[in-house]
C-alpha positions as CSV (number, residue, x, y, z in Angstrom):
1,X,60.1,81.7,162.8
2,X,59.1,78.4,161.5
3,X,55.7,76.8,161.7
4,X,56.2,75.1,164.9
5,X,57.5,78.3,166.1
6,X,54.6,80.0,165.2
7,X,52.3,77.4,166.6
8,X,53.9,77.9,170.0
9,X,53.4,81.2,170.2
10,X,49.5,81.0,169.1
11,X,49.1,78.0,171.7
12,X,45.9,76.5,171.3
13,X,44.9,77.8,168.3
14,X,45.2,75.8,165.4
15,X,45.1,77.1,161.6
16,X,41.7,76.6,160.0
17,X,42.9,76.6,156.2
18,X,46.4,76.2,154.9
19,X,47.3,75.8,151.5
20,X,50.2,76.5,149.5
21,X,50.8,79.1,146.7
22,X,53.5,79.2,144.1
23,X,55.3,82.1,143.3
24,X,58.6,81.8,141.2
25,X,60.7,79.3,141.9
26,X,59.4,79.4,145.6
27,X,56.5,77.9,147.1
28,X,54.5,80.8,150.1
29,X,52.7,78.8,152.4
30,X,49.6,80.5,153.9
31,X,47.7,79.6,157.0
32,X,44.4,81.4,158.6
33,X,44.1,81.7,162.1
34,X,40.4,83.0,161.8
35,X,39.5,82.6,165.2
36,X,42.4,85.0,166.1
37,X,42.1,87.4,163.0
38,X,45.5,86.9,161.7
39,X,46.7,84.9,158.6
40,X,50.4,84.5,158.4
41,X,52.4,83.5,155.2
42,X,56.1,81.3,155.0
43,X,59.0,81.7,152.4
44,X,59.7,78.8,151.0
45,X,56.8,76.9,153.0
46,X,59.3,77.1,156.4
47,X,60.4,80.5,157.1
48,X,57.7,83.4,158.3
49,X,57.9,85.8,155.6
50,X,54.1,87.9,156.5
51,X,51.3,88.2,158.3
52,X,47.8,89.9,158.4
53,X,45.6,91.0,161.3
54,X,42.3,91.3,160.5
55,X,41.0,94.7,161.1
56,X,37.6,93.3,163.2
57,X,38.4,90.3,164.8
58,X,42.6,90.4,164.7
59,X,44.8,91.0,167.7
60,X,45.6,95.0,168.3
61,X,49.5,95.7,167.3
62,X,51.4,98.5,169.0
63,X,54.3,100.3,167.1
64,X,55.7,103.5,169.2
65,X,53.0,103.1,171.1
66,X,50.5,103.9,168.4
67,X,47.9,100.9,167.6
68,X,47.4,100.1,164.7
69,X,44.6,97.6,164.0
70,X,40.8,98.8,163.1
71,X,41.7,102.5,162.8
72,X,40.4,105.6,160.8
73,X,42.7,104.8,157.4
74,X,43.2,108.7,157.0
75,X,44.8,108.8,160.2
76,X,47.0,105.6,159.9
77,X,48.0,107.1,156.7
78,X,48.8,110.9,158.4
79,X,50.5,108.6,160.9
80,X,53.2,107.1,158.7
81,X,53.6,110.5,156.6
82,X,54.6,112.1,159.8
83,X,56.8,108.7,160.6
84,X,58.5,109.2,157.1
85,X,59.5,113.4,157.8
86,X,62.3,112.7,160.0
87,X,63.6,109.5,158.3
88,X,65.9,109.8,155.6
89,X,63.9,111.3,152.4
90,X,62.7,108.8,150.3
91,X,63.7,105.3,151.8
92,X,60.8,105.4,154.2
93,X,57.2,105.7,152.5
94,X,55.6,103.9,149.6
95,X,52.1,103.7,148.4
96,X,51.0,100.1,146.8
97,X,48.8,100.3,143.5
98,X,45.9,100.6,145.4
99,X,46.9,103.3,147.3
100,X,47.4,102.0,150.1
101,X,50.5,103.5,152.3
102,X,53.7,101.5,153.7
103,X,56.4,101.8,155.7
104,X,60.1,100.6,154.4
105,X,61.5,100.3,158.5
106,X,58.8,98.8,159.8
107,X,57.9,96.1,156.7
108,X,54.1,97.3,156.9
109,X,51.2,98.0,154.5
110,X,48.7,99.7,156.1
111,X,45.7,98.4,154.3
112,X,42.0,98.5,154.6
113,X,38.9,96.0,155.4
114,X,34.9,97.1,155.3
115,X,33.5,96.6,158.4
116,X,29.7,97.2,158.1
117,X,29.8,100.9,156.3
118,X,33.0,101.9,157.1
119,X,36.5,100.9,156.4
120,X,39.2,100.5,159.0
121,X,42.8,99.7,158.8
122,X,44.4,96.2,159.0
123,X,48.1,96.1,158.8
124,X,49.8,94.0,156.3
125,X,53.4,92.8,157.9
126,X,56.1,91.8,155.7
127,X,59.9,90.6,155.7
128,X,62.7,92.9,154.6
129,X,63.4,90.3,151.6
130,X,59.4,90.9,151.0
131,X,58.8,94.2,151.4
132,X,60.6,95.4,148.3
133,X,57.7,93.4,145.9
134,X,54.6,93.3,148.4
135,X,52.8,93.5,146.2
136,X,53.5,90.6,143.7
137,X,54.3,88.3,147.1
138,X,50.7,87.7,148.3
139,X,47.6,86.9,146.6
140,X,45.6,89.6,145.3
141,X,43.1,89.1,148.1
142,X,45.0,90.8,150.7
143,X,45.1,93.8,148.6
144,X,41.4,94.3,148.3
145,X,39.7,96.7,150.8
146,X,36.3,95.0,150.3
């Protein structure tokens, strides 16, 4: 998707901060939607590369029927353990510096946010041509769980 795309799909909701970000040779543009909960970043300033739901305010995400926004992180992370068992061994789970646990199929970090005095999870969503250096790809903010 591109950012018109993306714009149809939120409807009236319009980004609140953009700005752009160089990484490499590239350029990621990143836009907050912070009256949806969701902050979404383009390749190359054009092409949808990731997005974030926040873990308070962010829309809930479904994947087999399992949601996946504002949860207990221990169970999120059980969750994608159990996912990984019956995938092929060791192509499907990865843990990011911080520890926190991803899934290869379905391009996701499962990070967390404080909310108050506890912590719940807000998925990071990433492009295969992302996934593979999360990490590097967005700015260190979106990595810390406080």
């Amino acid at each position: 998707m591109d950012p018109a795309e993306v714009a149809d799909v939120l409807g009236e909701v319009a980004a609140d901060h953009s700005t752009s970000i160089p990484w490499g040779d590239t350029v990621t543009r990143q836009e907050r939607f912070t009256g949806v909960g969701l902050t979404v970043y383009y390749a190359d300033e054009v092409r949808l590369a990731g997005a974030t739901v926040d873990a308070r305010f962010g829309p809930q995400v479904l994947s087999d029927g399992t949601a996946l926004v504002g949860r207990v992180p221990s169970e999120m992370e059980q969750w994608l353990i159990d996912r990984a068992e019956v995938r092929e061994p060791y192509t499907e789970l990865f843990f990011m510096p911080g520890a926190d646990p991803g899934s290869q199929s379905l391009g996701l970090v499962m990070c967390g946010q404080r909310a108050g005095d506890v912590v719940l999870t807000r998925p990071v969503f990433l492009s295969p041509e992302w996934i593979d250096d999360a990490y590097h790809r967005l700015p260190a903010s979106e990595w810390a769980t406080f």
